[in-house]
Structures are given as structure tokens and as C-alpha cells.
C-alpha positions in Angstrom: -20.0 -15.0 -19.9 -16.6 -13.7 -21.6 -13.7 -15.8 -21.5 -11.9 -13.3 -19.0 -14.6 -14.2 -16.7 -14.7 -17.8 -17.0 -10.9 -17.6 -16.5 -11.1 -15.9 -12.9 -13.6 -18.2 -12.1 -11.0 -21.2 -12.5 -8.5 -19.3 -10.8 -10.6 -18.8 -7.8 -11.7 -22.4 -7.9 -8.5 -23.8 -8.7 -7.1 -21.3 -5.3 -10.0 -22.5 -3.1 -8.6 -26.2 -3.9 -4.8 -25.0 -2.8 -6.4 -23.5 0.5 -8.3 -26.2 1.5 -5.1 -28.6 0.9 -2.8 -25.9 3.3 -5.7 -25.6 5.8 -5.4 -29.6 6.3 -1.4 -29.1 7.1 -0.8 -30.0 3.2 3.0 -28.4 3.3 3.2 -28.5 -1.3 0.0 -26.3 -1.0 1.4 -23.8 1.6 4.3 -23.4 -0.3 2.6 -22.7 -4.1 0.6 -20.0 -1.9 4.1 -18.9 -0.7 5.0 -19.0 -4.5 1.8 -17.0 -5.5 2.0 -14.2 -3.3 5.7 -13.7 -2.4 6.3 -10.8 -4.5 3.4 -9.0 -4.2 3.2 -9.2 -0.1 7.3 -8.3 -0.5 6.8 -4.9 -2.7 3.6 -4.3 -0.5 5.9 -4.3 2.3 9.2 -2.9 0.6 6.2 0.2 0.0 5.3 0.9 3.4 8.2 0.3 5.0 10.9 1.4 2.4 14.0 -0.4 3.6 14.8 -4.1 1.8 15.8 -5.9 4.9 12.4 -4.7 6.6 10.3 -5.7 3.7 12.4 -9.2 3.4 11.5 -9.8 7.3 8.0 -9.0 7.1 7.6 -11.6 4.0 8.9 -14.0 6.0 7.0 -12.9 9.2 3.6 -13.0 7.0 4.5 -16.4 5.6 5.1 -17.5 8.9 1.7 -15.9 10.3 -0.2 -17.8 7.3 1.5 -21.0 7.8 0.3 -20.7 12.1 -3.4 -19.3 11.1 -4.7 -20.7 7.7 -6.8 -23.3 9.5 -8.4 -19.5 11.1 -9.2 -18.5 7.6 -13.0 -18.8 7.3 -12.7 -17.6 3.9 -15.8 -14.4 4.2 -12.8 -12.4 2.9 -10.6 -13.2 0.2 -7.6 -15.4 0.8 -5.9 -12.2 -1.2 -7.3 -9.1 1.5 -6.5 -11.4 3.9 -3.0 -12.1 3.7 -2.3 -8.1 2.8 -3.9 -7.4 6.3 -1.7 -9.7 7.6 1.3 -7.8 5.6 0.2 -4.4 6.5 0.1 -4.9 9.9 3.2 -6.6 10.4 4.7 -3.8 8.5 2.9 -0.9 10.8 4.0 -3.1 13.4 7.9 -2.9 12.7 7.5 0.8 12.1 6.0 1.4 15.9 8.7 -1.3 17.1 11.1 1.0 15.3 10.0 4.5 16.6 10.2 6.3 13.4 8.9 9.6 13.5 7.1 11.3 10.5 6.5 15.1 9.3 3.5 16.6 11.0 2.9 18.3 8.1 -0.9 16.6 8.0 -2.0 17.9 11.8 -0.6 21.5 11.2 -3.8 23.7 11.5 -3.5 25.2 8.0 -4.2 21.9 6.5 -7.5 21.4 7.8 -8.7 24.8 6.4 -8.2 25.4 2.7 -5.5 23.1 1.8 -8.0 20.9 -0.5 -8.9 24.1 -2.3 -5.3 24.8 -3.6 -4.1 24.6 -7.7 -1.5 23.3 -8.8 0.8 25.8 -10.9 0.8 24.6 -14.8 4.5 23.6 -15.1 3.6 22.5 -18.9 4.7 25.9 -20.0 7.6 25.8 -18.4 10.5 23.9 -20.2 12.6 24.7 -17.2 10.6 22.7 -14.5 10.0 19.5 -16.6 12.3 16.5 -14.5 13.4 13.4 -16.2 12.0 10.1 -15.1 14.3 9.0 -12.7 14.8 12.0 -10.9 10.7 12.5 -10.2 10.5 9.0 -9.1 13.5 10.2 -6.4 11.0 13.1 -5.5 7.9 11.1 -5.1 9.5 8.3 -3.5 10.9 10.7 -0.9 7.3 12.9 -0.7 5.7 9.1 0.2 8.9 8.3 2.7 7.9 11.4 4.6 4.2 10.8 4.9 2.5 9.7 8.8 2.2 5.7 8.3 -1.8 5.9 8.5 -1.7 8.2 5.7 0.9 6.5 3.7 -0.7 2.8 4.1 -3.8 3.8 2.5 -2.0 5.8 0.0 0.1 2.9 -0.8 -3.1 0.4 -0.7 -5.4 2.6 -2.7 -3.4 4.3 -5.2 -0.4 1.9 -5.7 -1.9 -1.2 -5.2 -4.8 -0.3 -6.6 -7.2 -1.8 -3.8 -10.5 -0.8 -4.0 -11.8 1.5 -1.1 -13.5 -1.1 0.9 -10.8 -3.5 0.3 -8.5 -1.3 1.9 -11.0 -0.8 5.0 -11.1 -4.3 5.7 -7.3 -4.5 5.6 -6.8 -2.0 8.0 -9.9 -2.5 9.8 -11.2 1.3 9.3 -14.2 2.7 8.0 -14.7 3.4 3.8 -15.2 7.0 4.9 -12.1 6.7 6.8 -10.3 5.2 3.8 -11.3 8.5 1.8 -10.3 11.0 4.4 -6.6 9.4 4.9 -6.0 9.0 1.0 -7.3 13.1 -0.1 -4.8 14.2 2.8 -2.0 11.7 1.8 -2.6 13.1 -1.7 -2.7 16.6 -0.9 0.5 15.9 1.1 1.9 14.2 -2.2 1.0 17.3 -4.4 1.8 19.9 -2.1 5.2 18.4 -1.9 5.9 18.1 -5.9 4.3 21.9 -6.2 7.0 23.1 -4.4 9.5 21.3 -5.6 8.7 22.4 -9.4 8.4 25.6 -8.0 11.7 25.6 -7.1 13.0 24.3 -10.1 10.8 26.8 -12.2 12.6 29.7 -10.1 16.7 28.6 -10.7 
């Protein structure tokens, strides 16, 4: 066993001792959980949601949900997919609360025949279509603003997170099959989007 491995295995043990404490009403271990995970649950939430003050409420709305259900925990998932289904769903839930409407790019007919087949031009050799960093992260970020929540949840899961597939099922309580079809449309989405914006670059 390497060290790397021996390390988790502390972590996990040494977590499993802070659990147990908050699951007995033990208020020092709720908070270090608090401590642990605030900034990953609030850039999980600040992803899917994309405003600040949405992402600051639903840190403390999933801080708040732990604190009234960690004695539910029975611990068959990870405390870690646990709390992000929490997250994600409070997030999906301010979005419905909000109405917000997304493109229906992803249900018109053309993009269930063909789309995945589609090559991206080579902007390489074109000097004229290459962006600077800041300004492709404006691009992308809007691309991801405009994609349907289910797609954009498992894009943001999967791809920024970096959740394995059947992570990401269990957080939003969908198959692994269903994980894969959401993510190759949210990416063909994402591509589709930046091909025509080099495109249009390429062409000034």
C-alpha cells in the first residue's frame, strides 16, 4: 500500500469520526464539516446556478439541510455524494422556484439526427480565430449559462467537477446511461456553440 493510499484511508477514518460526533448533535463537528465543504458545495452551486447571491443561499440552505438530516445519513453513500445531492437539488430547486427559461436548442429535431456526427473546423491554422484566455472563458461560461438545467447539471458534475459517471447518477438520482446521454448532448451543445463562434471570428 502506497503512502497516497494510506493517507485517504486516515482521511476517511478521521471523517467518519467527525460524522459520527455531528450525527450525536456534536455542534464543533458540524461546523469543521461546514469548514470542509463550504467552498466546494458554494462553487458547485455558484456553477449551476451562476448568480453569487443564489449560490451564497443555497450554501447556506445545504448547511442548514445537513445540520436537520445528518442523523438520516446511513452512510451507504459517501458523506461527500451526499451532501452534493443535497447541493444540486437545492440549486435545481431555486432555478424551477425562479422560472428561468433555457434555449431549446437540445429538443430541436435536427439535434437528434446527425448532430453527434459533426467536425469541428481546425481553427489552428487560423491566426485570426485564436481568443485570449479571458475572453474564451466569457464564451464558454455563457455557452454553459444557456444550456437546459438537466443538461447543464451533469455537465457541470461530470466534466467540471470531475464526478465519476455513477457518482453523478446517484446525485441526481438518474440512471448511468442517463448520465451519458445528458453529458454528449450538453457537450455537443458546448461545441456547437464555440464552432460557431470561431467561425465567426475566422470570417471578420
Amino acid at each position: 500500500m502506497n503512502d497516497a493510499s494510506i493517507l485517504n484511508k486516515a482521511e476517511t477514518r478521521e471523517e467518519s469520526g467527525i460524522i459520527a460526533k455531528a450525527k450525536q448533535g456534536d455542534r464543533k463537528a458540524l461546523a469543521e464539516l461546514v469548514n470542509r465543504y463550504s467552498e466546494r458545495i458554494y462553487n458547485l452551486a455558484l456553477r449551476i446556478l451562476r448568480n453569487k447571491e443564489d449560490a451564497e443561499d443555497v450554501l447556506q440552505e445545504t448547511f442548514m439541510t445537513v445540520q436537520e438530516k445528518i442523523r438520516t445519513f446511513n452512510e451507504r453513500s459517501g458523506f461527500f455524494t451526499w451532501i452534493y445531492r443535497i447541493t444540486t437539488n437545492a440549486s435545481l430547486m431555486k432555478l424551477r422556484r425562479k422560472k428561468i427559461t433555457y434555449t431549446e436548442y437540445l429538443d430541436h429535431p435536427d439535434f437528434e439526427h446527425g448532430g453527434e456526427d459533426r467536425i469541428l473546423q481546425d481553427w489552428s491554422r487560423n491566426p485570426a480565430a485564436v481568443l485570449d484566455d479571458q475572453e474564451l472563458k466569457e464564451v464558454l461560461d455563457q455557452a454553459i449559462n444557456d444550456l437546459a438545467e438537466i443538461y447543464r447539471t451533469v455537465f457541470v458534475l461530470r466534466d467540471i467537477e470531475d464526478l465519476p459517471i455513477r457518482d453523478t447518477a446517484k446525485i441526481l438520482g438518474i440512471s448511468e446511461e442517463n448520465v451519458k446521454i445528458r453529458l454528449r448532448r450538453a457537450r455537443i451543445f458546448l461545441r456547437d456553440r464555440l464552432s460557431e463562434y470561431f467561425s465567426e471570428r475566422a470570417a471578420v
